[in-house]
N, C-alpha and C positions, 0 to 999 in steps of 0.2 A: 504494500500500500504506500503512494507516495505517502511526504511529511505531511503535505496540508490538509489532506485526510489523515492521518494518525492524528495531528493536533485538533482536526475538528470533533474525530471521535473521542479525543480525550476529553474535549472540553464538554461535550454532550452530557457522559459518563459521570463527570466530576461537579457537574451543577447543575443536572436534571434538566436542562433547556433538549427539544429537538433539532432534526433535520434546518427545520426552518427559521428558527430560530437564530442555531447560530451559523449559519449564512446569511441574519440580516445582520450580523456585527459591523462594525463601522467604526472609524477614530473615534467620533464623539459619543458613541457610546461605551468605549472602552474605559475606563476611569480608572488608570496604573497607577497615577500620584496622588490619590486621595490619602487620607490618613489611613483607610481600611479602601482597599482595592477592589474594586467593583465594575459590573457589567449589568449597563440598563435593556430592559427588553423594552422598546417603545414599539408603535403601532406605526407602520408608514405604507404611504398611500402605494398601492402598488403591491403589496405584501400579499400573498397567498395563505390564506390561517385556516389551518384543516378543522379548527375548534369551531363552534360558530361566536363563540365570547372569547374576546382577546384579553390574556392577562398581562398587562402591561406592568412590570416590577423590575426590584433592583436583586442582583444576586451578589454577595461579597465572593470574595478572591482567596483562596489561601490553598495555598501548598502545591500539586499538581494542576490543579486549575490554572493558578498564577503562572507557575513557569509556561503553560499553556498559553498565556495571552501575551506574555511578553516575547514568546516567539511570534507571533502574527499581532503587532500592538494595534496594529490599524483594519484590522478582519484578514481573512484569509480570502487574496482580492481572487482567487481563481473558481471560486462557490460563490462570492456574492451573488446570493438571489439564485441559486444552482445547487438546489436543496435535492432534487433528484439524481443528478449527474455524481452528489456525495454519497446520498445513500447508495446510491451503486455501485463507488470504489468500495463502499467499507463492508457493503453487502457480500461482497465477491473478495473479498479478502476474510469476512470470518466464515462462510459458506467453504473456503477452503483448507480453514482450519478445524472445522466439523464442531462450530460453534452455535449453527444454525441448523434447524429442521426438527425432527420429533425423536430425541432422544430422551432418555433417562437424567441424562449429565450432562452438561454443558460446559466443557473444556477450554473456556471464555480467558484464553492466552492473552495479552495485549497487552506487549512489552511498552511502556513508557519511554522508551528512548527519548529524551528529548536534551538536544546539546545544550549544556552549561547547567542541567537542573540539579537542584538543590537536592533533589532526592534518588541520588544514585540510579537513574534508569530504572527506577522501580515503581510502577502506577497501580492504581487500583483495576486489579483482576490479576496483578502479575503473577507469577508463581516460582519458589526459587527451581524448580525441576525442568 
């Protein structure tokens, strides 16, 4: 899976936001320098929202998320608004880790690589095996 899908799925992962969501990421909604680091979900015109009530809120920043955003501070410009074309890299990257479909287990591997992070390449789902 390219980075800008691993960092979108991480960022998915690590603050409950979807597909669509965070492909509508954007500088001004990114907020690095705040006291507590955060990312606004606002409503914009144009936006596709599979919900029929839009929840427009703020989610704070810490830990794998953060390093998440500070790799893409300004969105991840190659998904903006390409909320299908992401779930499809990420789709076809865990479908071929047999993380996907109707099993028992879900072997839900998803190494955090991400350069310079704070937490050793280690993200939520990792495993050290």
């Amino acid at each position: 899976m390219n980075l800008d899908a691993r960092v979108a799925l991480i960022r998915c992962i690590e603050t409950g936001v979807g597909a669509e969501e965070v492909t509508s990421f954007r500088k001004a909604t990114i907020h690095l320098k705040a006291k507590v680091p955060y990312v606004s979900i606002v409503s914009r015109e144009g936006a596709m929202q599979k919900n029929s009530e839009y929840r427009p809120r703020d989610i704070p920043l810490v830990g794998i998320a953060l390093d998440a955003m500070k790799l893409r501070p300004a969105g991840i410009e190659r998904y903006h608004d390409k909320n299908t074309a992401l779930s499809a890299a990420e789709n076809e990257y865990l479908d071929d880790r047999g993380a996907l479909g109707e099993r028992e287990t879900h072997p839900l591997l998803i190494p955090a690589q991400l350069p310079g992070s704070a937490h050793g390449g280690r993200g939520a789902g990792s495993h050290p095996g």
